[in-house]
N, C-alpha and C positions, 0 to 999 in steps of 0.2 A: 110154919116153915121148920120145924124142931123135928118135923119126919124126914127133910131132905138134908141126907149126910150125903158128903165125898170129902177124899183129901184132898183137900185143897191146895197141898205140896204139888201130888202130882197133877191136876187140871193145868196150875200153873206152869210147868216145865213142859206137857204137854203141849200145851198153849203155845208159849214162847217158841219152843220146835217148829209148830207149822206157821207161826208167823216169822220167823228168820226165814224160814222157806218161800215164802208168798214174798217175802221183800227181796228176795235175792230174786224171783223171777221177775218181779218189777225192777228192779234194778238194771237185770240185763238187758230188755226190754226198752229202757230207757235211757241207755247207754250212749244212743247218740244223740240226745237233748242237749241243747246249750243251757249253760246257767247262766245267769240274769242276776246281776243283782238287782236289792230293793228300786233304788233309781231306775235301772234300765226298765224295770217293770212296769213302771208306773208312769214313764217316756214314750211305752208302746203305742200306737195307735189299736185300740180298740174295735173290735168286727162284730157287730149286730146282725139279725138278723135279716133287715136288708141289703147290708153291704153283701154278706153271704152271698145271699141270692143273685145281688148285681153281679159281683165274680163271678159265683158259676155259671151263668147265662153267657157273660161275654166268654169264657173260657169253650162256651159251647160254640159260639156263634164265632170263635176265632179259629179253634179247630176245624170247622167247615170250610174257612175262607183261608188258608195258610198260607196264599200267593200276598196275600196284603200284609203282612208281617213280615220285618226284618228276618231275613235269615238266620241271624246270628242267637231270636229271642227260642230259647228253650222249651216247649209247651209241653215237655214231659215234665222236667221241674215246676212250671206254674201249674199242675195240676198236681203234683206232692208236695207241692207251701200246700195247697185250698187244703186236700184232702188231713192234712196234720193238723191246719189250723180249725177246719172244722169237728176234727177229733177231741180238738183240747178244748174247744168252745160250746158247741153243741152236744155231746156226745152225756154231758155230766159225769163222765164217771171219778174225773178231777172232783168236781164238787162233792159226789155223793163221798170218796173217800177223805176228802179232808174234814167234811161233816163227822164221818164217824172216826177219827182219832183225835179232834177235837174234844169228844165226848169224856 
């Protein structure tokens, strides 16, 4: 490895540059997340794989049938909770990044 030179000053500030950059687009991006604290986290009820599935079926099967629902129930909103919460759940991209700044 005593053939591979850089400054390693400037990798570093380079570096740092495009990662304030990447966190500032996630940041805006994420701007309408709630925070949670530790407790509230860990108070959440949890969505597996089948619940998924159970939700978005009845979500299909209520959309079809929308005389049998309260008028009042929202079915644009209960399909942007599913679709966020299967974002943060299935999606991994939460895991894969907290894996690599864990590192």
């Amino acid at each position: 490895m005593d053939d591979l030179k850089f400054n390693s000053n400037q990798f570093y500030d380079s570096a740092l540059a495009e990662i304030d950059a990447a966190l500032g687009v996630l940041e805006n991006h994420f701007s309408s997340f709630l925070s949670l604290s530790l407790d509230e986290r860990r108070n959440l009820a949890k969505m597996g794989n089948k619940t998924d599935a159970f939700c978005r079926q009845t979500l299909i099967v209520s959309s079809q049938n929308r005389q049998a629902l309260p008028p009042s129930l929202d079915m644009g909103e209960a399909v942007a909770d599913l679709t966020r919460a299967r974002f943060t759940v299935r999606s991994g991209r939460f895991a894969s990044l907290a894996g690599r700044v864990a590192r």
